[in-house]
Residue, then its C-alpha position, 0 to 999 in steps of 0.5 A: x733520461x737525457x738531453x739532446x745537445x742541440x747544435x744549431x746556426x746563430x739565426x736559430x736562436x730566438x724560438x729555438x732558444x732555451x730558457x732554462x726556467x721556462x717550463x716544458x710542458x705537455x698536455x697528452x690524453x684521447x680526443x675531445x679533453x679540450x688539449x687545443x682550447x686550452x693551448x689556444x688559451x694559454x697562448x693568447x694569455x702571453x704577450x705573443x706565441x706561435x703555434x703549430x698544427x699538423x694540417x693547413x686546415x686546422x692553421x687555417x681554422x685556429x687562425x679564424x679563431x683568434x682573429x674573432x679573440x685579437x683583430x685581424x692586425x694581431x694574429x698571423x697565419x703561417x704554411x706552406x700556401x699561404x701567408x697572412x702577416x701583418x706588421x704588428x703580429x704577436x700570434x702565429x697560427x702556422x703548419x708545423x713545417x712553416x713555424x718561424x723558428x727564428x722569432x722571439x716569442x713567450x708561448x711556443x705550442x705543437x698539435x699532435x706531438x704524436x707525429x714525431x713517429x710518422x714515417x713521412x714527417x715525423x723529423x719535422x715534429x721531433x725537430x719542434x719537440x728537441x728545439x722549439x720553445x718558448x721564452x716563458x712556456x713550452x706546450x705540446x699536444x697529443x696522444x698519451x702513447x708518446x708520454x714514455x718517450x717524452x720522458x726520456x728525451x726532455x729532461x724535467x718535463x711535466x706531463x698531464x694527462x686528461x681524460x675524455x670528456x665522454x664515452x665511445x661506445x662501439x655498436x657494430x655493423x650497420x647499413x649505410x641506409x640505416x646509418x643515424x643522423x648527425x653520421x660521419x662516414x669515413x673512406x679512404x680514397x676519393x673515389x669511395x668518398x664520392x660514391x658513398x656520398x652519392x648513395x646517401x644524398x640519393x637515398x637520406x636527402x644529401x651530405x657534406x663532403x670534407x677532404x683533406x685536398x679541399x681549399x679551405x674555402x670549400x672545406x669551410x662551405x661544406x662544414x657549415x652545411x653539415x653543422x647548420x643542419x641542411x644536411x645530416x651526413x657528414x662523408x670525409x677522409x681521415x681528414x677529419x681524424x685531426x682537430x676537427x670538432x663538429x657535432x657529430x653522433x656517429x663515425x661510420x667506416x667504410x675502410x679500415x686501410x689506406x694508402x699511406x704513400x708508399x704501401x697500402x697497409x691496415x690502419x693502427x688502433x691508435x689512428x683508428x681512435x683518433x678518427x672515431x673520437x670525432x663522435x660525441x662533443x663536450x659532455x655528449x657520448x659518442x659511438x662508432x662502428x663499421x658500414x658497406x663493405x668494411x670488414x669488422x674491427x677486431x675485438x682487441x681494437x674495440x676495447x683499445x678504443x674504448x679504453x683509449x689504451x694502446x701500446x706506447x711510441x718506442x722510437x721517434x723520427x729524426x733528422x738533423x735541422x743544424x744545418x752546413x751550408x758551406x757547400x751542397x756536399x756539407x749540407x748534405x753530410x750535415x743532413x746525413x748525420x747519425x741520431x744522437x741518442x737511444x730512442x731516436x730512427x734516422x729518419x727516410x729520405x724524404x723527397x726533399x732529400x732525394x731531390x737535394x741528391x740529384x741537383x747536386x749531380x747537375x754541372x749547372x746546378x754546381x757551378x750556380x750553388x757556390x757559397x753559404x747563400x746559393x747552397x740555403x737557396x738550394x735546399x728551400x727549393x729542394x723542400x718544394x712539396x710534391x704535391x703532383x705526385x708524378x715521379x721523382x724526374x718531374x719534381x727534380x726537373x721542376x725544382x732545377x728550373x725554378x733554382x736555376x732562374x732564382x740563381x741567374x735573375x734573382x726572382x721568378x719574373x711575371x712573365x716566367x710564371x705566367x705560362x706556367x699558371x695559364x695551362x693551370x686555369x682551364x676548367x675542362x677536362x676529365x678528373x684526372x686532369x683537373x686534378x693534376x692541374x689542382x696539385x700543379x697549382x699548390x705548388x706554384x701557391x708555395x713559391x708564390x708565398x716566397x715573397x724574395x723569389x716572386x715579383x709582386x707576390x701580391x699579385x701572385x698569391x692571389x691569383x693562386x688561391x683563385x684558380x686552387x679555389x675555382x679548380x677544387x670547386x669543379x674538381x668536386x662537382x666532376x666527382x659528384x656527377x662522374x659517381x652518379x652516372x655509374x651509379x646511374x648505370x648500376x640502375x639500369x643494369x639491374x633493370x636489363x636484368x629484368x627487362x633485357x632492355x637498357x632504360x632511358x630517361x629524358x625530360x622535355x623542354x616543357x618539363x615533361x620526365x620520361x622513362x623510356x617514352x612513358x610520361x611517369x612526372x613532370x618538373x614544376x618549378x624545382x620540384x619533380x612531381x610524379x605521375x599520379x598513375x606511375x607513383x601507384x605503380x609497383x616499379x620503385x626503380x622506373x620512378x628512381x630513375x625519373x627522379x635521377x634525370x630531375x635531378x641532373x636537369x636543376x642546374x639547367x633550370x637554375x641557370x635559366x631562372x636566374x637568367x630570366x627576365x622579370x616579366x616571367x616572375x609573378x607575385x600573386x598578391x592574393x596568397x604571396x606565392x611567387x611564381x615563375x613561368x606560372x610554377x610557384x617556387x617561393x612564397x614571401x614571408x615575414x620579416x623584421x621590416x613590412x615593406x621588405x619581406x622575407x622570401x623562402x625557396x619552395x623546398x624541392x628534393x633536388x635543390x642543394x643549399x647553394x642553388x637555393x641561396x641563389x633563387x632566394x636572392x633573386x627572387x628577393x631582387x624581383x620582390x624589392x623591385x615590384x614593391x618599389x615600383x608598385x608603391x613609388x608614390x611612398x617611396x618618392x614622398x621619403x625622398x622629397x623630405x629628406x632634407x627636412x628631419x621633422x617630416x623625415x621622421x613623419x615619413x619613416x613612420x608612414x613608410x613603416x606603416x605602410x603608407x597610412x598612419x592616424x595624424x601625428x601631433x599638431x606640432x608636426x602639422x604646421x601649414x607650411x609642412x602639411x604644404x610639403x606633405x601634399x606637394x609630395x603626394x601625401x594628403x593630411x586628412x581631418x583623422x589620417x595621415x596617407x598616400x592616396x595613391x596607395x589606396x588605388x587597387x593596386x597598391x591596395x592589394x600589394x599592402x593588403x599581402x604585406x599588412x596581413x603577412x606580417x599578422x600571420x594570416x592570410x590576405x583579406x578579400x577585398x572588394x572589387x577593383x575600383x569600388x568606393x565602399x563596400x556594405x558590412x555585410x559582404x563580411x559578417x564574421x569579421x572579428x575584430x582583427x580583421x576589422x583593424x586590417x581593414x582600416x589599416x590597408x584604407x578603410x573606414x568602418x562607416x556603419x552600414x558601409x566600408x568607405x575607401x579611405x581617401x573617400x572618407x576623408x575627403x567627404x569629412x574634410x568638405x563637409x566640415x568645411x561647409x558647417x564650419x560655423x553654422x548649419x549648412x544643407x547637405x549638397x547632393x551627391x554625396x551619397x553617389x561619392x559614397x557609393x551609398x542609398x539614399x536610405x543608407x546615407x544618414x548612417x553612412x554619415x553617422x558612421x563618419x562622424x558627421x553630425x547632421x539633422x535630418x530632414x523632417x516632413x512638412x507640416x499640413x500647413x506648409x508649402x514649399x521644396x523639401x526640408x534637406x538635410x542639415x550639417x552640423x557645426x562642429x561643436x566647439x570647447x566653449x560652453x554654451x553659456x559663453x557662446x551666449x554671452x559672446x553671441x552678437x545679435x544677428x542682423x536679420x531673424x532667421x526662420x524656424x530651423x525646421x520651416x520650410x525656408x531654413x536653407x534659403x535663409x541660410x543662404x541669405x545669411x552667408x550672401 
């Protein structure tokens, strides 16, 4: 066991500093032992901390994490594209290459420590491991294959290791149509990624798309597809290998080698397990096998995987980080330095390097690197990442320019930049030149993060991070439609072979799918729905290639809805269908609120989330827009009284009732504020509180769909357009649910008639007046204003709660016009023995109640 001697520059000395107390600890064991939340945990529990992951994606995601736990304002993010730090930072969530090694903090953490033994980057790694650390506690994360070497190079380390919280289990070959849900398939290019995850959505309804080049933005989007269930595939690189942790079941793969950057070669047992250990969460087994054209793993790889044994790290990639920048010729010995102990590879030279060799030949670039400061200045430019992967010329050439204006102007002016970002922003062209423009413009993300070499960084970060988003987005719908026009082309090779002809589809404007000249469906809304006769047919791959040609017609169609005007959108108010060109495409439902329904999209086959998303919405513009418009009385009523909070709350319960409320307290009602009421619109009858406007046909209908949607139940047939009552009898299964609709949508059970709500209680309001202290004929034409008989009306008033005596026959004796009907007084809370008492003799002897004469008499009485 030894120490490393880490010799190192004075602007080093705070992260890299040793305590010697400090504990160095390291946390090693497979995947899914719960390494990072524990890190995570421990950091946040110190006053401050940095930690490093091996991904921008996993930075980017752990930051999210504790930004949820600390604020926005505590937590910072830190890599190579991006950077998010605010003043008051205590917690850093950083790339491993952009960790702040001259910061003081108490807690230093790395992710995947086993890395140190990567060809590519292990030196950045094994760098972190030698000299990172923090002043209270020092943890690394990774597999147990590293424990042997961690031992020998970190005196007095101690070391954990935990076990995996689940099983994996192998189970062998399986097809890609037979794979599970909740199934990670992986592949090892772009090109097998896309193509396996055409051939899923085709043939199992969709899946989500992750690589390790996504923007985080859209790595994000789709995760979230595949965990909120809209879709049960998952198809990624070996992205997904690294701190990935979703709900997966299964890990599918398509490959076993990939491109490592130099040399396409098998990929390591370990490195397979770390990808299929991304099945099974928490206490939840996992299994993994192979699909497609994947080769069987060997049965040693098997049980490794099984076990999590495998062969231990024997060496560590190493390069020295105590740097001489004297002069470029320095700082390149310094770079070149032998390892200094057993047990550590010189790393190779990485493209930082190889472009430090080649400046250092350019006379320019020689008389500009003069002392300490142009010579770091130079080396930060030489580790620019070559995200474009062109040729070492074209990266060394790029660096020249950038080091050359930073040396001469200090900054990258905004007019150097701009014609550099401008070819960058278009969005046509093939993949491949999407592509390179997706790689130019990382690049030009990282110098835009050197806020000392841009001006107004600001500006430049986010303008970078928009165009990288908007160029990955397309980059991603390019590939998704090149992969299916072959795989569309497949299809109608297979089909010469039994035909000799090439097979056409088309769909017409008028929605009409056909199959060379033969209508086999038609496009109804969203949804492709074939022809009786064709669907009955023997020809599965004729139907599959209708459906292929719907398929690509959706985003046309999407953007034509969403373009539409309103007047081509209809609600139908009897069922809350929600039609377009008369295709029903949505329907409302339910929701918290009763005038602002819910709306959900018409499922269709070919509808992803995000054209779903974007109907829903705006439907549920079109829907707030008629509910407002139809029932504006209500809406306007709410804003007269805004001002005045006693009817404001009056008003708030009517609009959650829909315009009709039983009368509020009397406390509510005084004179002055029923006054308002009906300046507003709103009529304070003698049972009810209501818009009258609301109970016009249709604004009856509207809230007849919204009461009854909100019970769960289909629409209520009303009556005809315009009726005042209708008899009981038009509903006589009525249950008693039914009959409380009624009344709340505006009518009045009125024994052998419904009376229309503003009716009913106009009638009782008049009539009441009238017999408001004594009896008073009933006036003709009530029962036409009732829409009732005249052998109905005494029930009819009945049923109102009008008291009345009805007209009895004249005697034999008797002479005279008819005897009416009376009203009755309302009959007051005085006992009838105080009214006696109370009574003042009148000043004229009126006749019998029942003589032929009372209402004469009454009359008088009254004059």
């Amino acid at each position: 066991m030894m120490d490393i001697p880490r010799r190192r520059p004075a602007a080093r000395a705070h992260l890299s500093a040793t305590t010697e107390d400090a504990p160095v600890r390291a946390i090693l064991g497979p995947t899914n032992t719960g390494k990072t939340h524990l890190a995570l945990e421990r950091m946040l529990a110190h006053t401050s901390g940095v930690m490093g992951f091996p991904l921008r994606l996993l930075a980017r995601e752990n930051y999210e994490r504790m930004v949820k736990l600390k604020g926005v304002r505590s937590v910072a993010l830190i890599t190579g594209e991006e950077k998010i730090i605010p003043p008051g930072a205590r917690w850093f969530s950083c790339t491993v290459e952009a960790m702040p090694m001259d910061r003081r903090v108490d807690f230093v953490a790395v992710d995947e420590i086993q890395l140190c033994a990567d060809p590519e980057r292990g030196h950045v790694f094994t760098d972190r491991l030698l000299n990172a650390r923090g002043e209270a506690e020092t943890l690394f994360l990774g597999a147990e294959t590293i424990a042997p070497v961690l031992r020998t190079l970190i005196r007095g380390i101690e070391i954990e290791t935990r076990p995996r919280l689940s099983n994996l289990v192998h189970t062998g070959f399986t097809r890609l149509s037979r794979l599970p849900p909740r199934t990670a398939i992986v592949a090892f290019s772009a090109g097998d990624v896309y193509a396996i995850a055409e051939l899923i959505r085709r043939r199992r309804g969709g899946c989500a798309v992750v690589m390790g080049q996504l923007s985080p933005r859209t790595r994000n989007a789709q995760v979230a597809l595949y965990q909120n269930r809209e879709v049960d595939y998952l198809v990624a690189t070996d992205a997904i290998g690294m701190g990935l942790n979703m709900d997966i079941h299964h890990v599918a793969f398509a490959g076993l080698s990939k491109f490592d950057g130099s040399r396409r070669r098998m990929l390591a047992a370990a490195e397979i397990a770390q990808i299929a250990g991304r099945a099974g969460r928490g206490t939840q087994d996992g299994t993994f096998g192979t699909t497609g054209d994947c080769p069987p793993l060997p049965e040693n790889v098997v049980e490794a995987v099984e076990t999590h044994q495998f062969e231990p790290l024997h060496h560590l990639y190493w390069r020295n980080s105590a740097l001489d920048y004297t002069s470029p010729t320095a700082l390149h010995a310094s770079l070149c330095q032998r390892v200094p102990a057993p047990g550590l590879w010189g790393a190779e030279p990485a493209s930082d390097l190889l472009v430090l060799n080649a400046l250092m030949r350019d006379p320019t670039i020689q008389s500009l690197s003069k002392g300490a400061d142009r010579t770091r200045l130079l080396w930060e430019v030489c580790q620019i990442p070559d995200f474009r992967k062109l040729g070492e010329d074209s990266h060394i050439r790029q660096c020249a320019q950038i080091f050359v204006t930073l040396a001469q102007q200090g900054r990258l002016p905004s007019s150097w930049l701009e014609p550099r970002l401008l070819n960058l922003e278009r969005t046509e062209g093939d993949i491949e030149s999407l592509m390179h423009r997706l790689m130019g413009i990382r690049i030009w993300a990282y110098v835009a993060n050197r806020a000392d070499w841009v001006e107004d960084p600001d500006l430049w970060r986010v303008r970078t991070r928009t165009i990288e988003d908007t160029l990955s987005d397309i980059l991603h719908e390019r590939l998704a439609a090149r992969f299916v026009d072959k795989r569309a082309t497949s299809l109608a090779r297979r089909l010469e072979e039994a035909d000799s002809k090439p097979l056409l589809s088309a769909i017409t404007r008028t929605g009409e799918v056909s199959v060379e000249g033969h209508a086999v469906g038609h496009m109804r809304g969203f949804a492709f729905i074939p022809d009786q006769e064709a669907a009955r047919s023997d020809q599965p791959l004729l139907l599959r290639a209708a459906r292929r040609a719907a398929r690509s017609e959706i985003p046309r169609r999407v953007s034509q809805f969403l373009q539409a005007p309103d007047d081509s959108l209809r609600l139908d108010l009897e069922t809350g269908t929600l039609f377009w060109e008369e295709d029903p495409i949505g329907r409302l439902v339910k929701s918290e609120e009763l005038l602002r329904p819910g709306v959900h999209v018409t499922s269709a086959e070919f509808l992803d989330a995000a054209h779903r998303e974007r109907i829903r919405l705006r439907l549920s513009a079109f829907v707030r827009q008629t509910i407002e418009h139809t029932l504006a009385p209500l809406f306007r009523a709410a804003e007269a009284v805004t001002n005045k909070p006693v009817l404001r709350g009056v008003l708030h319960g009517l609009l959650e009732q829909g315009g009709l409320m039983p009368l509020p307290p009397a406390d509510y009602l005084s004179p002055q504020n029923v006054a308002v009421l009906r300046k507003a619109g709103i009529t304070t009858g003698p049972t009810a509180l209501f818009c009258a406007a609301l109970v016009r046909p249709a604004a009856m209908r509207l809230r007849n769909l919204l009461l009854t949607l909100r019970e769960d139940r289909p629409p209520l047939i009303l009556p005809r357009a315009g009726a005042v009552s209708f008899k009981t009898e038009q509903v006589p299964t009525c249950s008693g649910q039914e009959r409380l609709l009624l009344s709340r949508i505006g009518w009045v059970d009125a024994g052998p008639l419904w009376v229309r709500l503003d009716i009913a209680e106009d009638i009782r309001k008049s009539l009441g007046t009238l017999a408001r202290s004594t009896p008073y004929p009933l006036p003709a034409g009530i029962a036409s204003r009732l829409g009732a008989s005249a052998a109905d009306l005494p029930a009819v008033l009945k049923g109102l709660g009008i008291r009345f005596k009805p007209a009895l026959p004249l005697e034999k004796a008797q002479f005279g016009p008819p005897i009416p009907v009376m009203l009755q007084p309302v009959r007051s809370a005085v006992s009838s023995r105080a009214r006696s008492r109370h009574k003042k003799k009148p000043s004229i002897t009126l006749p019998p109640p029942s003589g032929p004469f009372a209402a004469l008499a009454v009359l008088q009485k009254r004059r």
